[in-house]
C-alpha positions as CSV (number, residue, x, y, z in Angstrom):
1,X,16.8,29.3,4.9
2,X,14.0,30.1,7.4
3,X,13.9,29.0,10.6
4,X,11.3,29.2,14.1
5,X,12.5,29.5,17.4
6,X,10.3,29.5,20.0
7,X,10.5,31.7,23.6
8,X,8.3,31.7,26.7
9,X,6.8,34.7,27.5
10,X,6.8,35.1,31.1
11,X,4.1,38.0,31.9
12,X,2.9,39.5,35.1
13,X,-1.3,38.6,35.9
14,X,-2.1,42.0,34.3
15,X,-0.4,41.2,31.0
16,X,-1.2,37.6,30.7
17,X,-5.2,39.3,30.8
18,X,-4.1,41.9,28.1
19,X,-2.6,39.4,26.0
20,X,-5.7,37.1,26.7
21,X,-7.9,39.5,25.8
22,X,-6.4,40.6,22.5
23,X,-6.6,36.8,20.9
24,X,-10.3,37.1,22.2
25,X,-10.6,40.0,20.1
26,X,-8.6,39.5,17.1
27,X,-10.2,36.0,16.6
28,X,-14.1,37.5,17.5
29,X,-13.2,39.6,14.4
30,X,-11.9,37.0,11.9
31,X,-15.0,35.0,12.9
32,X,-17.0,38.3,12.1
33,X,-15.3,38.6,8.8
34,X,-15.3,34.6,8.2
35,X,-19.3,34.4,8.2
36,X,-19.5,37.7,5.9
37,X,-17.0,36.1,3.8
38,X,-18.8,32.8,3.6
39,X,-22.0,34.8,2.9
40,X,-20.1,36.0,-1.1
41,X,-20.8,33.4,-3.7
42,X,-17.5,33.9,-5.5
43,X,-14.1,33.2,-4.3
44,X,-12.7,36.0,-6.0
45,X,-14.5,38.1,-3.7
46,X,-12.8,36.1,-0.6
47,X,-9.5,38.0,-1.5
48,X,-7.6,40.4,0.8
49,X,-7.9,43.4,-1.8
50,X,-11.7,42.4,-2.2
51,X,-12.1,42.0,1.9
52,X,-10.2,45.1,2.6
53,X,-12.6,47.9,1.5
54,X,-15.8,47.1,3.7
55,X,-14.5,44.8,6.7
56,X,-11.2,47.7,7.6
57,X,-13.3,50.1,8.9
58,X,-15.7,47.4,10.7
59,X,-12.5,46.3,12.1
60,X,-11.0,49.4,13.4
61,X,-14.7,50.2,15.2
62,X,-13.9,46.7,17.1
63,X,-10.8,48.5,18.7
64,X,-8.1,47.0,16.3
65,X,-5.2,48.7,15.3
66,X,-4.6,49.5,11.0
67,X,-1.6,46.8,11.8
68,X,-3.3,44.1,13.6
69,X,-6.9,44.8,11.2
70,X,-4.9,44.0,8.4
71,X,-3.3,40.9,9.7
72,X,-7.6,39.8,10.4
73,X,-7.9,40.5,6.8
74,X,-4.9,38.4,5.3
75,X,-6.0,35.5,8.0
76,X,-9.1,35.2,6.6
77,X,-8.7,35.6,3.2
78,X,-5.8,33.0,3.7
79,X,-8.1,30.7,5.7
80,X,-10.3,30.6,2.6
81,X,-7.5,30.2,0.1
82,X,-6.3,27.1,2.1
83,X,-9.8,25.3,2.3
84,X,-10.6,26.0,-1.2
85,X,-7.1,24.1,-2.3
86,X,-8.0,21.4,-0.1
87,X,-11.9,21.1,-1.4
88,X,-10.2,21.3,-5.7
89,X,-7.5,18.7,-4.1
90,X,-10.3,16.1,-2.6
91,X,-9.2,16.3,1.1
92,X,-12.4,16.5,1.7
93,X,-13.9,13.6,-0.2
94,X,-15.8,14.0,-3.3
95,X,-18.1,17.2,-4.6
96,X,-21.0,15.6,-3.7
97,X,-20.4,14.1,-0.2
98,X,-21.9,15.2,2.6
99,X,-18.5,15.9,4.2
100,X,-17.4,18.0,1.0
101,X,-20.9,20.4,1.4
102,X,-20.6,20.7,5.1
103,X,-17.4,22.2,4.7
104,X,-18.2,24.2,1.9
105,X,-21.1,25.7,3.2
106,X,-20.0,26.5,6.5
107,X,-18.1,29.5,7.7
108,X,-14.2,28.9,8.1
109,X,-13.7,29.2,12.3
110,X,-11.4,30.7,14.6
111,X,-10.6,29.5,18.2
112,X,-11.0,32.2,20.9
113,X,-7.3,31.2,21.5
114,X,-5.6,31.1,18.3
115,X,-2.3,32.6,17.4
116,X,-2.0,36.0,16.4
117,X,0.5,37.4,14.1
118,X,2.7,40.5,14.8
119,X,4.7,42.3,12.5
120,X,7.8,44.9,13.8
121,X,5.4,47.5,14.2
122,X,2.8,45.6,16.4
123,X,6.1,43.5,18.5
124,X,9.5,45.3,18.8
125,X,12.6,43.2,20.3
126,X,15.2,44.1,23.5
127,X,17.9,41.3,22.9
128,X,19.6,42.7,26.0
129,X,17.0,43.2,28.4
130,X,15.1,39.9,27.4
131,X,12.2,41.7,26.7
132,X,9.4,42.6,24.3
133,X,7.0,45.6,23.6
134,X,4.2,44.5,22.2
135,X,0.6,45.5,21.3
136,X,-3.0,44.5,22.7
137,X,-6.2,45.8,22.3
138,X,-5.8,48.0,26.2
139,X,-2.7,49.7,24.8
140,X,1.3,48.9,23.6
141,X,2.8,46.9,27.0
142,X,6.6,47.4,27.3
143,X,8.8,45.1,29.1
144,X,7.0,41.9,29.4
145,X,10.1,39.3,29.8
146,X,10.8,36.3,27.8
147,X,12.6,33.2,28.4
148,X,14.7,30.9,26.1
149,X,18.6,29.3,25.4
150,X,21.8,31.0,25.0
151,X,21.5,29.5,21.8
152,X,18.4,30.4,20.4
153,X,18.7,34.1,21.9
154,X,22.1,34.2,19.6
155,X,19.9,33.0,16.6
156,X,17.3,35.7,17.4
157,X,19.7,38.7,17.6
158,X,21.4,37.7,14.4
159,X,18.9,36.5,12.1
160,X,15.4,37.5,13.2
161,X,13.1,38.6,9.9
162,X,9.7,39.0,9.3
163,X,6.8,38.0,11.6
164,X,6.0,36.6,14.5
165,X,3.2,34.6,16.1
166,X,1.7,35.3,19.6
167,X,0.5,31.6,21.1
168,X,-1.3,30.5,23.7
169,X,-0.7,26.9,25.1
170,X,-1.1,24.6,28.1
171,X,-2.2,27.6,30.2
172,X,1.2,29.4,29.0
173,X,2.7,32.1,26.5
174,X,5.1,31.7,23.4
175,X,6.1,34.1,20.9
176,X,6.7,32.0,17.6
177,X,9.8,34.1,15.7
178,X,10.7,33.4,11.8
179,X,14.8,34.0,11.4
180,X,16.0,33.7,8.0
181,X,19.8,32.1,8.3
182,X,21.7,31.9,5.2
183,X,22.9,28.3,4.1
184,X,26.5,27.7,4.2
185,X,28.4,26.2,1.2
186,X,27.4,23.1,-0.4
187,X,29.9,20.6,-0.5
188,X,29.8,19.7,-4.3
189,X,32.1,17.2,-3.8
190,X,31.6,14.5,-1.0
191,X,33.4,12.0,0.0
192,X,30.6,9.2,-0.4
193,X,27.3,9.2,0.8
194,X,25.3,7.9,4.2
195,X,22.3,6.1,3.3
196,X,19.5,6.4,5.7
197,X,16.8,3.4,6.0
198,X,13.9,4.4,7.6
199,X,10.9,2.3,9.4
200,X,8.8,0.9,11.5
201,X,11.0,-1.3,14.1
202,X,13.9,1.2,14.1
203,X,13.2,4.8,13.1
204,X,16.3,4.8,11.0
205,X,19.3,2.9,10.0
206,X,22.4,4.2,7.9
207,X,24.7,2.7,5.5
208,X,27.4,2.6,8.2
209,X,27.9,-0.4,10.5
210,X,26.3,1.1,13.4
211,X,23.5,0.3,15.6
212,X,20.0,1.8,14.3
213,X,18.4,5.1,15.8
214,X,15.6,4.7,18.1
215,X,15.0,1.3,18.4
216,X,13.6,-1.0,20.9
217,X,13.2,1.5,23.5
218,X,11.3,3.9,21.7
219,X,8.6,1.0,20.4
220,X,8.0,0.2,24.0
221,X,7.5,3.9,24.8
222,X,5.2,4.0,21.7
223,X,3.1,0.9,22.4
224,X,1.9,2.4,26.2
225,X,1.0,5.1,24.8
226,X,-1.1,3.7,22.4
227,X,-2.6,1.6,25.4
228,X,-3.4,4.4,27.4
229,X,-4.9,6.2,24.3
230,X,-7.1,3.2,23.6
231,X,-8.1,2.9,27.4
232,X,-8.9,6.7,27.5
233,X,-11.2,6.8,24.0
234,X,-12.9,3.8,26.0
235,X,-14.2,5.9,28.4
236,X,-15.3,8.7,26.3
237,X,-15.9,11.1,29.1
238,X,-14.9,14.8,29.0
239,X,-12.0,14.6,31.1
240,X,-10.6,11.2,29.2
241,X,-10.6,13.5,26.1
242,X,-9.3,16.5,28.0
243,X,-6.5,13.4,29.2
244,X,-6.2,13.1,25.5
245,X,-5.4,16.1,24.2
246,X,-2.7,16.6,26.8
247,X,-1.1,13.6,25.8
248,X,-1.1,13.9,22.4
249,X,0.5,17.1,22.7
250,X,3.1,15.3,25.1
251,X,3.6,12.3,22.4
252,X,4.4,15.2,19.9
253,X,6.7,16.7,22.2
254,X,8.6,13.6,22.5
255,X,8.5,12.5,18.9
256,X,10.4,15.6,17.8
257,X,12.7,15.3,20.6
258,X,13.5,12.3,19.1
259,X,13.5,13.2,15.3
260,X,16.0,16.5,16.5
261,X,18.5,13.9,18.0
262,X,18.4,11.8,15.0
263,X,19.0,14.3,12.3
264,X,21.3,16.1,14.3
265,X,23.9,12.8,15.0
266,X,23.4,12.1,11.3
267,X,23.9,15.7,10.0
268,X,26.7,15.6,12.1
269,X,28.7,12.4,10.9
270,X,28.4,13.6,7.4
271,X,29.6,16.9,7.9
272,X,32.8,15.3,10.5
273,X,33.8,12.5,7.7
274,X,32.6,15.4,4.6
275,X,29.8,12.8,3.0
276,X,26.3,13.6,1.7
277,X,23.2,12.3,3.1
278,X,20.8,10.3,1.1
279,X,17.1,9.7,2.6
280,X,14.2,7.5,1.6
281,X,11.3,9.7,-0.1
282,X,8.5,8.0,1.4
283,X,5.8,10.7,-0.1
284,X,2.3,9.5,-0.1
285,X,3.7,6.1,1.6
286,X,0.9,5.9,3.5
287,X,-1.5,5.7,0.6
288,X,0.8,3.4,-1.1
289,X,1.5,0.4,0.9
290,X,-1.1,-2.5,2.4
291,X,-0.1,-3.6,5.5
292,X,-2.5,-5.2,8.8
293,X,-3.7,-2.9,11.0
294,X,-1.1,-3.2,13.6
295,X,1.5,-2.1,11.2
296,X,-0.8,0.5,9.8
297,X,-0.6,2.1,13.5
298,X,2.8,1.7,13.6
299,X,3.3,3.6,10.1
300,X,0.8,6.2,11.3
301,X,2.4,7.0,14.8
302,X,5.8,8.4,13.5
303,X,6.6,11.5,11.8
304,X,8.6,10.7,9.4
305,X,7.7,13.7,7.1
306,X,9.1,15.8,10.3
307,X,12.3,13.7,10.5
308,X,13.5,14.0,6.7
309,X,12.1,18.3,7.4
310,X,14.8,18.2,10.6
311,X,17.7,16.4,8.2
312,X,17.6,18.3,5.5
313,X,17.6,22.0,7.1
314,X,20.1,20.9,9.3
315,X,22.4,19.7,6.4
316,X,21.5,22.8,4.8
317,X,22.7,25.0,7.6
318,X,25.6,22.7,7.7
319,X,26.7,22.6,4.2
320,X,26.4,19.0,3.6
321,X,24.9,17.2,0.3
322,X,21.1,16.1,0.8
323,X,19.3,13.9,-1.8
324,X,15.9,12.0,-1.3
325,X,15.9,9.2,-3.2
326,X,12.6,6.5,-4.5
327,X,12.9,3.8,-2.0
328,X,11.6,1.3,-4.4
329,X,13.2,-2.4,-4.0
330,X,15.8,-1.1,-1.7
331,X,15.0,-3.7,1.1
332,X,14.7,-6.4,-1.9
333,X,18.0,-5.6,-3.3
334,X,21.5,-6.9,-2.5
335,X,23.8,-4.0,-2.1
336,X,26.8,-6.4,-2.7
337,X,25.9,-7.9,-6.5
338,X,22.6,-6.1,-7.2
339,X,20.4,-8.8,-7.2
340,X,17.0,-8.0,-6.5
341,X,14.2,-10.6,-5.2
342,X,12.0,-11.0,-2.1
343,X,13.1,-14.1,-0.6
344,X,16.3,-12.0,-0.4
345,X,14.4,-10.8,3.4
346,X,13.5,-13.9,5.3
347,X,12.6,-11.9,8.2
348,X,11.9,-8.6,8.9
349,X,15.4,-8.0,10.4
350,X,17.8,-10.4,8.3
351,X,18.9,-10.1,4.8
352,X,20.3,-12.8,2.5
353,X,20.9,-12.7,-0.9
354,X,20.1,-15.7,-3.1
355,X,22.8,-14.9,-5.4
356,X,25.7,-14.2,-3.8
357,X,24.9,-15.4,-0.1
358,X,26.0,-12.4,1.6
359,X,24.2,-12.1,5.3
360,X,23.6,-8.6,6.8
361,X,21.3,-6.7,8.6
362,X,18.2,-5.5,6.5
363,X,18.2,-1.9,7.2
364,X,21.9,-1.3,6.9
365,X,21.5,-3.4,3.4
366,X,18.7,-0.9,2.6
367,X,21.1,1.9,3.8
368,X,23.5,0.8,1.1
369,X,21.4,0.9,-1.4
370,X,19.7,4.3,-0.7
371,X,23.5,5.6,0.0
372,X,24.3,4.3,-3.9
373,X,21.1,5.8,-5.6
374,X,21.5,8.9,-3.5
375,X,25.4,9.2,-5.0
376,X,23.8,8.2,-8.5
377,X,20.8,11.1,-8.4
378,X,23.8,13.6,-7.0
379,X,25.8,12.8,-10.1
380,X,23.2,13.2,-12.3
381,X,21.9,16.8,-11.7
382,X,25.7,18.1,-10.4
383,X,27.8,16.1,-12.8
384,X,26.3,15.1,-15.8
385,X,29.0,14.0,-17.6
386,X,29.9,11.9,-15.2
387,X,26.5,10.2,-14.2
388,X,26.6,6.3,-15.4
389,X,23.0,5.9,-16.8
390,X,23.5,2.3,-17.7
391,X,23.7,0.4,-14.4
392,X,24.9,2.8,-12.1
393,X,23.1,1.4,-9.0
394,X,24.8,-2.2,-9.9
395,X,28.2,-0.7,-10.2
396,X,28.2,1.4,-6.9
397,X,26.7,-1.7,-5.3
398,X,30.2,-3.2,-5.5
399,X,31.6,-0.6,-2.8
């Protein structure tokens, strides 16, 4: 299972400018490469082996390294894989929109400040010292200190593999390493399963009787910041947008501070009472559902993708069951006698069934239900012979 963790670099003037000046120069050259690149009619030509052979040597005259030349090569080549999957895909609208040719016809670009990728021979690690060697285009600097947690230091020394990524942000430096950390044993056989609601008013709500994650609190923190956003694109100056950027990255921040706490209380009560974990797929959601356009800015402001990402690694990592599950009908349908109908939700937050008259919150009713398809779908690919195909949803709905 691969992991990032992050540390701050903490350079002296003179190696911040080194450092500065090597993303100048490895992104000059992908740029260089990019337009020459763009310039080849086929995209078999794009290729790393097809790149290699003329742009190596080109690079080395620029004062790159055989390392850091090829990493140019395989970031542009890459570049061009990527925006050729998303043209065949329609990302970018139909063949014969204006969008489509624009981006087409144009050379894939390269900020002057974009991250830079370092293998073990470009970037070497002292775990002791908290330091790194690493290369720029003035020479190999030794020494240049880095910051981070007891924590992720332990995960560094003990699982670091493959590359890592050189970044530049907010004025600071970060070194991006990949750590592959093996999974621990599944538990093939849980004691039940926590369903997990997610949505709009609270982020998400589980098939236990507690109160919901990130509720009230967290809207309020989301609706002034979509104030100030609308107040800032209203003056459209350059410093509004500059404001902008800088809070977007702070609303990120804060979002997956939020998502890490989530996951990690609910990764944590499953492993403590040995249950599984059974999410909401909500792929392509947003494509899916009509709602107004307040709601449609709610939907849009969370990353929900990011939550179910943090969940499941960290149920990997901790050995507990992990299912995603199709969400269909599962605020619709009672989780007491299985009957399903939409004047079962009166209101957004209340649930009660026509049938049976059972009362109970709407998201923890979801939670049931996603907790009962979740132990269904387990039973199906783990134990087949034991998987109810009949009504299995209705059956477990009696729990």
């Amino acid at each position: 299972m691969k992991v990032v963790v992050q540390v701050k670099l903490t350079p002296p003037p003179e190696v911040a400018t080194a450092l500065g000046a090597t993303l100048h120069a490895v992104n000059g050259a992908a740029n260089w490469l990019s337009i020459r690149a763009q310039g080849r009619e086929d995209d078999r030509d794009r290729t790393r082996k097809a790149l290699q052979p003329f742009a190596y040597a080109e690079l080395k005259a620029r004062g790159l390294s055989a390392q850091p030349a090829l990493h140019v090569i395989r970031k542009v080549a890459d570049a061009y894989s990527a925006r050729k999957a998303n043209l065949k895909a329609g990302n970018y609208g139909k063949e014969d929109s204006g969008r489509y040719q624009r981006i087409a016809n144009t050379p894939v670009r390269f900020r002057p400040d974009a991250a830079h990728s370092y293998d073990d021979r470009c970037l070497s690690w002292q775990y002791d010292q908290q330091t790194v060697s690493i290369w720029t285009t003035t020479g190999r600097i030794r020494g240049v200190p880095f910051l981070c947690s007891p924590g992720a230091l332990k995960t560094l020394t003990e699982h670091r593999k493959g590359e890592t990524d050189l970044i530049h942000r907010d004025g600071a430096w970060y070194l991006i390493a990949t750590c592959e950390i093996p999974a621990a044993d599944t538990n093939t056989q849980p004691d039940g399963w926590i369903g997990v609601d997610l949505g709009i008013a609270n982020i998400a709500t589980t098939s236990d009787k507690g109160e919901p994650f990130a509720g009230e609190k967290l809207n309020k923190y989301r609706r002034r910041m979509s104030r100030i956003r609308a107040e800032l694109q209203a003056r459209g100056t350059k410093s509004a947008k500059r404001k902008l950027r800088k809070r977007a990255r702070r609303e990120a921040r804060h979002a997956t501070h939020v998502n890490h706490v989530i996951s990690k209380r609910i990764v944590t009560e499953a492993e403590r009472t040995g249950r599984g974990i059974g999410l909401e797929d909500l792929t392509g959601i947003r494509e899916r559902v009509r709602l107004c356009k307040p709601q449609r800015v709610a939907l849009h402001s969370w990353a929900f993708a990011q939550l179910a990402a943090f969940v499941k690694y960290k149920a990997e990592r901790a050995g507990v069951p992990f299912v995603q599950v199709d969400p269909a009908y599962t605020s619709q349908m009672c989780s007491w006698c299985g009957h399903t109908e939409k004047a079962n939700r009166p209101t957004r937050e209340l649930f009660a069934c026509r049938s049976c008259g059972v009362v109970a919150h709407a998201d923890h009713n979801a939670g049931r239900n996603i907790a009962a398809r979740a132990e269904h779908v387990w039973a199906a690919a783990n134990q087949p012979h034991a998987a109810d195909t009949s009504g299995a949803l209705a059956a477990s709905a009696a729990l």
